[in-house]
C-alpha positions in Angstrom: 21.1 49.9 190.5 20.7 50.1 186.6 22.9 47.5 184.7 25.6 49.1 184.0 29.1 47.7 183.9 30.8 49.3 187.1 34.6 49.6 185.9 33.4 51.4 182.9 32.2 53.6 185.2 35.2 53.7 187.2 36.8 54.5 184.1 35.1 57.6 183.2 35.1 59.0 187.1 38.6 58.5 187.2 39.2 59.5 183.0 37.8 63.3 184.0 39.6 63.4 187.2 42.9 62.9 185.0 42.0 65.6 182.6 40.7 68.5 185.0 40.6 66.8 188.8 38.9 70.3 189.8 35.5 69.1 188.3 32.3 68.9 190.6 30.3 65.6 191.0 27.9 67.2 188.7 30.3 67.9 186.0 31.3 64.3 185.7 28.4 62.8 186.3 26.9 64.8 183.4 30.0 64.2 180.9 29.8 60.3 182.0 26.1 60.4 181.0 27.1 61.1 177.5 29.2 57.8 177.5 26.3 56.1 179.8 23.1 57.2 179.7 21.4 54.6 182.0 23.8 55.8 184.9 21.5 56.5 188.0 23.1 58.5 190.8 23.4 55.9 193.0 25.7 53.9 190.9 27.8 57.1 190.1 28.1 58.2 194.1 29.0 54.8 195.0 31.8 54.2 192.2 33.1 57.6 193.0 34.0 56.5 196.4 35.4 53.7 195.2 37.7 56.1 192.8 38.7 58.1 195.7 40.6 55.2 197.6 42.8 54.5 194.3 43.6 58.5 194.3 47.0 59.1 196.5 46.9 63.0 195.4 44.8 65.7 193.9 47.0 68.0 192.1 47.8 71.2 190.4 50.4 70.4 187.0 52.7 73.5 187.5 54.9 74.3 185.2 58.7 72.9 185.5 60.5 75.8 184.1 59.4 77.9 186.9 62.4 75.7 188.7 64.4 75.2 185.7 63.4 71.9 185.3 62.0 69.8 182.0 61.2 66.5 182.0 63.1 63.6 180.5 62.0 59.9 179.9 64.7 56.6 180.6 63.7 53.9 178.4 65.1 50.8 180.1 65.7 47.4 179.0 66.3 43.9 181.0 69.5 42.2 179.3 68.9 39.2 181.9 67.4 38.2 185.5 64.7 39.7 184.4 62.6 38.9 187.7 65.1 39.7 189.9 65.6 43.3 188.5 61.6 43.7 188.7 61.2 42.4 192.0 64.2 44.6 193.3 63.0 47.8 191.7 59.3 46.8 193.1 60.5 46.0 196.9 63.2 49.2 197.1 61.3 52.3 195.0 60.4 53.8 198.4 64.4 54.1 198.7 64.0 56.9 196.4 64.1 60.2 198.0 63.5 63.6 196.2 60.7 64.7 194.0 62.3 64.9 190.8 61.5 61.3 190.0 57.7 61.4 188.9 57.0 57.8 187.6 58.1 54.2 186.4 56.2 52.1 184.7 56.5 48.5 184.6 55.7 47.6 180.7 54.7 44.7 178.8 56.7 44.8 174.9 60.1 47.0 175.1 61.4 48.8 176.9 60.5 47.1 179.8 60.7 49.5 182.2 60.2 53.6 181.3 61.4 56.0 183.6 59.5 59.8 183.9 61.8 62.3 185.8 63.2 65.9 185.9 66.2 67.6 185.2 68.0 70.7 185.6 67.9 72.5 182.0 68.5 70.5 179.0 71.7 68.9 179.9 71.1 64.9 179.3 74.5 64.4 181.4 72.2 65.4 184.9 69.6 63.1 184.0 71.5 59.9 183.3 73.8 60.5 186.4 70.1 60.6 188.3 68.7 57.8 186.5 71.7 55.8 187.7 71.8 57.2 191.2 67.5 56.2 191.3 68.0 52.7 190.0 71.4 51.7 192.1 69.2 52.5 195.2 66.3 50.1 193.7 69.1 47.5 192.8 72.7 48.3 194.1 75.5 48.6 192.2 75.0 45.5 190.4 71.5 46.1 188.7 73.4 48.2 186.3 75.1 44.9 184.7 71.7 43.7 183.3 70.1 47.0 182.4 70.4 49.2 179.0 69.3 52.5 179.9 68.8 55.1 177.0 67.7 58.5 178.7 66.3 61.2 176.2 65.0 64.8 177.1 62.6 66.2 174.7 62.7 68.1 172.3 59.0 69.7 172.4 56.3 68.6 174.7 53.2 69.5 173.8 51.3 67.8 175.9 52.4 66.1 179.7 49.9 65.0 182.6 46.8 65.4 180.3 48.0 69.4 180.9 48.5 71.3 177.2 52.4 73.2 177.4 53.3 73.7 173.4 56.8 73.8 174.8 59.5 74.0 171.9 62.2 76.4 173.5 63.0 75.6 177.0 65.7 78.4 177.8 62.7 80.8 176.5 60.6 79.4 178.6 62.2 79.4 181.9 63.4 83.2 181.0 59.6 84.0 181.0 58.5 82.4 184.0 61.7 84.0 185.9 59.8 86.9 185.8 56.6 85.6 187.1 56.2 86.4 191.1 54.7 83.7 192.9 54.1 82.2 196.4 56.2 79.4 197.0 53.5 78.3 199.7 50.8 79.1 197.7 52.0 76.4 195.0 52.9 74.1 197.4 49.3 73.7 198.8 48.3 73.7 194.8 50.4 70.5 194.6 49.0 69.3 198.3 45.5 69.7 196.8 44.5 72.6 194.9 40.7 72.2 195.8 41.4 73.7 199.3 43.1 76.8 197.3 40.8 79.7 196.5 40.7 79.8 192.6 40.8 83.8 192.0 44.4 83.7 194.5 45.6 80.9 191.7 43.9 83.0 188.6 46.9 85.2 188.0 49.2 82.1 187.5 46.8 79.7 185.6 47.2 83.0 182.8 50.8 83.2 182.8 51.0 79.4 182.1 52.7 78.8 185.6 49.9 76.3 186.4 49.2 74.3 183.5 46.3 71.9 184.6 44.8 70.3 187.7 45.1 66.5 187.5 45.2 63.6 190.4 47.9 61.0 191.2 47.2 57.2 191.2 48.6 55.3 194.2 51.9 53.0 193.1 50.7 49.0 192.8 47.0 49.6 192.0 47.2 49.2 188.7 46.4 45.7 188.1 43.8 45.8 190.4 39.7 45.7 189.4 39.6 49.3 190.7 41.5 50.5 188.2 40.0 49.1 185.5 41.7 50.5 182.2 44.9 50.0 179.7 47.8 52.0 179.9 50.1 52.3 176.9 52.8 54.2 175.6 53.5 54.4 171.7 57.1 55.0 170.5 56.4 56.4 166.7 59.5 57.0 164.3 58.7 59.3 161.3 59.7 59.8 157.8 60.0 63.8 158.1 58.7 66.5 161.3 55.2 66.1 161.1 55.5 66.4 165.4 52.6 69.0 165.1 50.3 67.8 162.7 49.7 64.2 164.8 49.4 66.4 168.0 46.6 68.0 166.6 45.0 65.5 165.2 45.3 63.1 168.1 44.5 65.9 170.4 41.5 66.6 168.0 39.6 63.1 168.1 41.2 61.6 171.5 41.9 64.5 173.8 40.8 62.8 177.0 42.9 59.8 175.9 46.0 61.6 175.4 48.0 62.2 178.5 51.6 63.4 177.0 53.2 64.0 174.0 56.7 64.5 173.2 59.1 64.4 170.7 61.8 62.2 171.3 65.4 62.5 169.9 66.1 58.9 169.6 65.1 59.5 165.9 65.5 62.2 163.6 61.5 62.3 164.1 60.7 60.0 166.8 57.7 60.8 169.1 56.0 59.0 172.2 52.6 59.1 172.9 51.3 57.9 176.4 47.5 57.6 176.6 45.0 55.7 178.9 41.9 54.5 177.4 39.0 52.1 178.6 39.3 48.9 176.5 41.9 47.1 173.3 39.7 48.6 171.1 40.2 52.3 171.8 44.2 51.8 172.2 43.4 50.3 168.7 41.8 53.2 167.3 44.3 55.8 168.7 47.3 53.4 166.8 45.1 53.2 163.7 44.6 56.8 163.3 48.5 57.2 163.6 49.7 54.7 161.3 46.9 55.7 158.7 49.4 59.0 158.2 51.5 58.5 155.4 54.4 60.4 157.0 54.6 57.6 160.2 57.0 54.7 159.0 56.7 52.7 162.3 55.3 52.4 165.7 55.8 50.2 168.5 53.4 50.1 171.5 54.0 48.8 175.2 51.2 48.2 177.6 51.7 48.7 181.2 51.6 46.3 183.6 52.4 47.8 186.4 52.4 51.4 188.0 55.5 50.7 190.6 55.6 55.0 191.2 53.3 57.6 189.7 54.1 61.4 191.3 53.8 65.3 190.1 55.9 67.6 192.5 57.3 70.1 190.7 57.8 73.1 193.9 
């Protein structure tokens, strides 16, 4: 065994499985090499095992339009009993039923909580009526009395699930991809595991932008564990005019791999999240230097997570 640290290993393995889960041993080993060239196969084949039992899900990132769904993001903030609410959300998320609930994360900074879901079109109505059906059955009735909840849907995604979707006009979207014929079955197994799926059956919709990348879901309540060994963090950034695709492409230019989504946000005129994953304080520091260099960003404000409570991607 070379002396190498083992969770930035981890890291990496579990970094390219994010961004492309559809890559051999061999890819990754060789793009890890670049990172850590003393790596031996042995430490790489045993800290890929280990990666494997943090993994719930391998996954295809299908498109959400195809259903007429687009994805909307609850920002939610503790007015009071703060460990009450956390401890209830924690013990009763497997009280949620349906799959249009894809995540909550536990953060450190505000909000405290943020809340990844779909809804049916654009209408913001649907997704605060879900949001409040989802956390009564973490918290009752009651949880409601020391919660602010803002729900937002976006207004472009260009990035979601470390997939690439340059999605600006939703109703356009979905119009196109009404027209795409698919197997329902065929998607469903994508979602299941798309490395059991034969890639030249899948070709067809990877062109047509019905699949949109091949990623892999983290078990809920790992997180904080030494397996999973890296920072989370989401950075709300508030604009002096729509510069939205300028800082896409240059984050997406120097910290692709970083980057998992990027939306703009209509709590601002020209607000935007950012939600990457990188491997130590000084990355997460690079990525929020590079956007407050930009003379067009007035403010950001960045939240760490603590704690993965629910992390899921069905879409069919």
């Amino acid at each position: 065994m070379t002396d190498v640290c083992t969770h930035e290993i981890d890291f990496y393995i579990l970094r390219e499985l994010r961004n492309y889960s559809l890559k051999s041993d061999e890819e990754i080993f060789e793009s890890i090499k670049k990172h850590i060239p003393e790596i031996e196969v042995e430490d790489f084949k045993r800290e890929r095992k280990k990666v494997d039992f943090i993994i719930d899900r391998y996954s295809a990132v299908i498109d959400p339009a195809l259903k007429g769904l687009t994805p909307f993001y609850a920002f939610i903030n503790v007015r009071e009993n703060f460990k009450r609410v956390t401890d209830s959300i924690n013990e009763n998320i497997g009280k949620v039923s349906g799959r249009n609930l894809l995540a909550v994360y536990d953060l450190i900074g505000k909000p405290d909580f943020i809340l990844i879901g779909l809804t049916e079109g654009t209408r913001g109505r649907l997704a605060e009526e879900f949001v409040h059906r989802v956390l009564t059955k973490m918290g009752g009735e009651k949880i409601h009395n020391y919660l602010t909840t803002q729900v937002e849907i976006p207004r472009c995604i260009k990035k979601f699930w470390n997939s690439t979707f340059d999605s600006e006009d939703f109703e356009e979207r979905a119009a196109e991809l009404e027209k795409v014929k698919f197997d329902r079955q065929v998607l469903v197994k994508l979602q299941k595991d798309p490395r059991k799926v034969n890639r030249l059956d899948v070709k067809d919709l990877e062109e047509k932008g019905v699949i949109r990348g091949y990623s892999v879901v983290i078990k809920p309540n790992v997180y904080p564990s030494r397996e999973w060994n890296f920072i989370k963090a989401f950075i709300q950034v508030d604009a002096l005019y729509a510069k939205f695709n300028d800082l896409y492409s240059l984050l997406e230019k120097e910290y692709s791999k970083e980057i998992r989504a990027m939306v703009q946000i209509p709590y601002s005129q020209y607000g935007m999240l950012v939600e990457c994953e990188v491997e130590n304080i000084a990355k997460l520091r690079d990525i929020m230097g590079t956007i407050r260099n930009q003379d067009y960003v007035r403010t950001t404000r960045t939240s760490l997570a603590r704690n993965v409570i629910l992390e899921d991607l069905w879409v069919i």
